[in-house]
N, C-alpha and C positions, 0 to 999 in steps of 0.2 A: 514331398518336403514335410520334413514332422515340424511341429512346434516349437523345438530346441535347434533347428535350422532357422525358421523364421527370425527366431530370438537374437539369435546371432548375427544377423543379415544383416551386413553396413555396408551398403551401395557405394563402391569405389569409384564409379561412375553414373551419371546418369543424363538424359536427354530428353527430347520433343522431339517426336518423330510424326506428322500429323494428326497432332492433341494428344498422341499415346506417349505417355512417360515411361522411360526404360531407364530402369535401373537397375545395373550389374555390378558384379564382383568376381575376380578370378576366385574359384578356389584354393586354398593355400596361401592367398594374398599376394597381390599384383602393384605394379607402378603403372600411373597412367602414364601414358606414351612408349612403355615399352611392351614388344610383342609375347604372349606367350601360347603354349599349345595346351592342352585336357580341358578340364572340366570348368562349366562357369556357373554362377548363381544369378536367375534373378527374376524380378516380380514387374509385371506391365501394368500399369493402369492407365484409363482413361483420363479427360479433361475435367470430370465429375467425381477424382479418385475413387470409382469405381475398380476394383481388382479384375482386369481380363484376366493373366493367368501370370503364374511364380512356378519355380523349378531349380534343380539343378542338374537338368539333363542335356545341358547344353555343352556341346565336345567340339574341338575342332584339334586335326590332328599338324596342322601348319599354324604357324605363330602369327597370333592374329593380336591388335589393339583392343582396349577397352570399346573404341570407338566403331573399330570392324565389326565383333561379334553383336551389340548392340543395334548396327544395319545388317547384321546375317539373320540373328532374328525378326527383325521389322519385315525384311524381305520374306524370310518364312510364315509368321505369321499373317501377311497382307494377302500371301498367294492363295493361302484359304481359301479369297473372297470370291 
């Protein structure tokens, strides 16, 4: 994610997901509650807004909610552990 992504980045959604703050954006710009599919933006931080991680390498090719892909990566991210 370059700088002029950062720059740009206004989280269309965001949540608590055990102390991790997620907050996403469809790319190409999205309505929360309705589903869409490609690309998403977005940057996790802790409850210390420490920065775990930012991206936008997030795809899903079935239409998913702000709120789906938001627990798609929580789930991905936790499975790490």
């Amino acid at each position: 994610m370059s700088y002029t992504d950062l720059r740009d980045f206004y989280p269309e959604f965001s949540t608590v997901i055990d102390g991790w703050i997620i907050e996403i954006e469809k790319l190409g710009g999205g309505t929360i509650g309705k589903s869409y599919d490609g690309h998403w933006r977005y940057i996790v931080t802790n409850a210390f807004g420490e920065e775990i991680t930012r991206g936008q390498d997030l795809w899903t090719g079935t239409p998913k909610t702000h709120g789906d892909m938001a627990s798609t990566l929580w789930d991905f991210l936790s499975s790490d552990e």
